[in-house]
N, C-alpha and C positions, 0 to 999 in steps of 0.2 A: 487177635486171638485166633486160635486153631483147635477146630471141634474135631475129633475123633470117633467116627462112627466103624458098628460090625459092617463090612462089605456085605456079608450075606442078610441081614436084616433089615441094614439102614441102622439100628438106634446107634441117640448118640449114647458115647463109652466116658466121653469126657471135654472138657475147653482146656485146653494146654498152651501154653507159654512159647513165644518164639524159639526162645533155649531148650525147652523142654523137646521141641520141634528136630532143633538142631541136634540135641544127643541121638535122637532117632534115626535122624537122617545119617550123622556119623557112626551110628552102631549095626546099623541093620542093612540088611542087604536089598540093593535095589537092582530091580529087570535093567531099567535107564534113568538117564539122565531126570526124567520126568516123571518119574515113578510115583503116585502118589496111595501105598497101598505096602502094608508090610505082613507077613504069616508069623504072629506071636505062638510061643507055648512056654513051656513051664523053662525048657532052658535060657528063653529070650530072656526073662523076665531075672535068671538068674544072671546073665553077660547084662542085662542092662543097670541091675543091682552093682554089679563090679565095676562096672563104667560111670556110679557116682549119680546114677538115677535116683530124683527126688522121691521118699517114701510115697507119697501121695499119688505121685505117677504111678508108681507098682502097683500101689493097690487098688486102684483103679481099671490097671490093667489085669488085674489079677481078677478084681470081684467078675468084671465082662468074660475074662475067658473061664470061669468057673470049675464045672467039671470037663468041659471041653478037653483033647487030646493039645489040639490046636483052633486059631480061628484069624481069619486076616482082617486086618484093621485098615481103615483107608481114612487120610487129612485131606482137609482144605480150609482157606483162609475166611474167617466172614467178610463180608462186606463185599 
């Protein structure tokens, strides 16, 4: 599983699914190869809606960035 936490607070945002992982990784934009950290806001949220993102993803990432402009979210694996 893969916990999704705010970069700037640390909380977690959510446990997400290796797929779920994987749409992220293929929709969003990475610094590098290694990148583990993306900058969500309300258009992400709509490109990741169009790209077939599970409701529950969004709204998960929706309730964490709130009224927020934007806010960067950072993964990693447990264990």
């Amino acid at each position: 599983m893969i916990d999704l936490h705010d970069r700037d607070t640390g909380t977690l945002i959510a446990t997400i699914s290796e797929e779920e992982l994987a749409l992220l990784v293929r929709e969003l934009e990475e610094e590098s190869g290694d990148d583990q950290d993306y900058f969500i806001d309300m258009g992400t949220l709509h490109l990741l809606k169009d790209a077939g993102a599970p409701a529950a993803l969004l709204h998960v990432l929706g309730r964490a960035l709130g009224e927020r402009d934007g806010m960067d979210i950072v993964w990693s694996r447990r264990g």
